[in-house]
C-alpha positions, 0 to 999 in steps of 0.5 A: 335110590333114584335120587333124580326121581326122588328130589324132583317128585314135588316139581310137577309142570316144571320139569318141561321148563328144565329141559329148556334150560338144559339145551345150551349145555352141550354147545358149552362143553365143546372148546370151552376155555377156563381161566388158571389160577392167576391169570385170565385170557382178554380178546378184542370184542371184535375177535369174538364176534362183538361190534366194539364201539356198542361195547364200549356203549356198554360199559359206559352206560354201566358207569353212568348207572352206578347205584346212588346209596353210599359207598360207605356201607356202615352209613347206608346200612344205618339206612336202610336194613339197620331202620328195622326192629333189632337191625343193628349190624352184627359183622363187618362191613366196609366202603365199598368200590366204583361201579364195576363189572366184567363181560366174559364170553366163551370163556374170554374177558371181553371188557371190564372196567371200575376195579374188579380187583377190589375186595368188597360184600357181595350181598345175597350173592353169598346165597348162590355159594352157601346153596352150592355147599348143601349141594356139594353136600349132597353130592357126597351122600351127606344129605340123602334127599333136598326132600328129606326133614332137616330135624334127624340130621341136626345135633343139639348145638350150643352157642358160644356168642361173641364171648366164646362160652366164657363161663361164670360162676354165679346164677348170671351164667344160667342157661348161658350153655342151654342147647339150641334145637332150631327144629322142634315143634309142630311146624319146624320140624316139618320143615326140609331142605328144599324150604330152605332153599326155596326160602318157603319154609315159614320157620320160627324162631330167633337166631343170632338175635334176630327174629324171623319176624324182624327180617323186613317185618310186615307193615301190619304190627299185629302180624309180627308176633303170634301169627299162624304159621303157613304150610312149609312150602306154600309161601315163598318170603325173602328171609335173612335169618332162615338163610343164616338157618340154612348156613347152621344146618349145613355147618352141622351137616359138614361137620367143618367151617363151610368157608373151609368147604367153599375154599376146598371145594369150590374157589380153588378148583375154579382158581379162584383168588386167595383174597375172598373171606366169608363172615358170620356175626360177632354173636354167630359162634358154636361149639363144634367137636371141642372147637369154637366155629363161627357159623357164616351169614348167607348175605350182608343183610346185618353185616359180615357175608362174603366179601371178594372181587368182581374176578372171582364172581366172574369165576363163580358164575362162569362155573355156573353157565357150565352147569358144575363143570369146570374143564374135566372136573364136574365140581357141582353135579348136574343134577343139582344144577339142575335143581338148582334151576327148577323153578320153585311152584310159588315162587317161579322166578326163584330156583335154589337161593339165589338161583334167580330165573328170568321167567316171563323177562322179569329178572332181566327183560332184555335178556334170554328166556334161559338166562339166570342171575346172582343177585345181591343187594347193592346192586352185586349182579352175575348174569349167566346167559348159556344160549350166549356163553355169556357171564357178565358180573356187574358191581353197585348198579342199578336194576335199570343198569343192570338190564340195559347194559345186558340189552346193548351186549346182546345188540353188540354181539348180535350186530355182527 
């Protein structure tokens, strides 16, 4: 099967757009330096090329725009996510860390600042790695086709919960055990993986008691319950409970806990620290081969997601600006990298989640027209700009932060 073919059949008008992406690619791939395991190479920004005083302009403007909600994240979910129907946080959260950031370029540290060393949430950052684990997914043959349905590669599932499957022996502990088969029905199982990853899949339904519904519910109430689904991919909506959907669906599809995946896979590969973790919810718990698993969160929307330090995004994203490739290894494949970038037809600042584009500068205004970002809430940010060999990881910013600090490295760099 031509899966290149294949998988990009529904693309249309954007296949000239990856093309444009995929231009910087071969400058990259000469004299790239990657970072060991524990250690990391500095340069002077003026041995890179960087005017330095417009560096340190950089960073400065960065500290001075650190995001104003609370450090501590329990208080400023109660704010925020927790104000909506069924919001309660189900996973851990914790304080948070000063407005922190790193500057990579050609491979090198050029700056950072704050404490890049601290363990903290990343936010829907964590939806850039569980896309990555459907691609290493499919990479390996587990899934056939992004365009393939998700119902026939799901097995009935049961829910353990926060209390692991404890049986009772009365009439309270019916349909305690009752399979879950989230793909079912008239519109869900028509639903396929690159919905999923696209984030236009209108699935309904509850998992780990949160309604879709209740993820950012609408302003009108009337819409919340009993709506017409739309046609899986003709509507693009930002949706925590169908990301934690996509994570269950990829937990069955490995067969194994994707922290497990991403460790092996991905972080070690890249010399990543050993200090990251990956969480899933109190209640997010499965029964798997004879084995309790938790299935993670694709974000820190109610808790828990991926918490690791500013390195290690730097790490990720520098992965990224390779297109998969990391020194002689390619670790995701070009191709879905590729996918990965190709911008979703109703949503064209959105590839894969959360592969976010800066089409037309709306991400990044400042920034190049073949850069894209990690984003998190928070703000948790990894620009990746390949026409520049540029990472830049910046920690509880604001977007006014995050867009200005860009435009003064892009000066620094283009000043000398």
């Amino acid at each position: 099967m031509n899966r290149t073919r294949s998988s990009f059949r529904d693309a249309g008008w954007v296949l000239p757009l990856i093309a444009v992406l995929a231009l910087a690619a071969p400058a990259l791939a000469q004299q790239s330096y990657f970072p060991s395991r524990g250690d990391w190479e500095r340069r002077t920004p003026e041995q890179l090329g960087f005017d330095g005083g417009l560096i340190q302009e950089a960073v400065e403007f960065a500290q001075a725009n650190e995001s104003d909600s609370p450090r501590d994240l329990e208080l400023n979910h109660a704010m925020t996510f927790g104000r909506e129907p069924f919001g309660e946080a189900v996973g851990p959260l914790k304080e948070r860390g000063p407005q922190t950031g790193i500057i990579v370029h050609q491979g090198y540290i050029v700056a950072e600042w704050g404490e890049p060393d601290r363990v903290d949430p990343t936010f829907s950052v964590a939806k850039s790695l569980l896309s990555s684990t459907i691609g290493l997914a499919y990479d390996r043959g587990l899934i056939r086709d992004v365009h393939d349905l998700v119902a026939p590669y799901m097995a009935p599932i049961v829910i353990l919960g926060d209390g692991l499957g404890s049986a009772q022996s009365d009439a309270e502990g019916m349909g305690q055990h009752q399979v879950f088969e989230p793909f079912t029905g008239p519109h869900n199982s028509r639903i396929t993986w690159d919905h999923l990853l696209r984030q236009t899949s209108d699935w309904e339904g509850t998992l780990w008691g949160k309604p879709d519904w209740a993820d950012r519910p609408a302003q009108e109430r009337s819409e919340w319950l009993g709506r017409a689904r739309l046609e899986p991919g003709s509507q693009f909506e930002y949706n925590d409970v169908r990301v934690n959907l996509l994570a269950l669906a990829a937990l069955n599809v490995w067969r194994r806990p994707l922290p497990q995946v991403a460790k092996e896979h991905i972080f070690d590969p890249i010399g990543a620290s050993d200090t990251w973790r990956w969480f899933g919810y109190d209640n997010s718990w499965i029964l798997l081969d004879g084995v309790p698993v938790q299935s993670i969160s694709g974000g820190t929307h109610w808790g828990g997601g991926l918490f690791l330090n500013a390195f290690d995004q730097a790490r990720f994203g520098l992965l990224t600006l390779h297109r998969g490739r990391w020194n002689d290894q390619q670790i995701l494949s070009d191709e879905w990298v590729s996918m990965a970038l190709t911008p979703t037809p109703v949503q064209p600042n959105y590839g894969f989640m959360n592969w976010y584009l800066n089409y037309e500068g709306r991400q990044v205004p400042s920034g190049s027209p073949d850069a894209f970002v990690h984003i998190g809430a928070g703000n948790n940010l990894i620009y990746v700009d390949p026409s520049h060999d540029l990472v830049i990881v910046t920690r509880w910013i604001t977007n006014a932060g995050l867009d200005g600090t860009v435009e003064r490295v892009l000066r620094a760099m283009d000043a000398n």
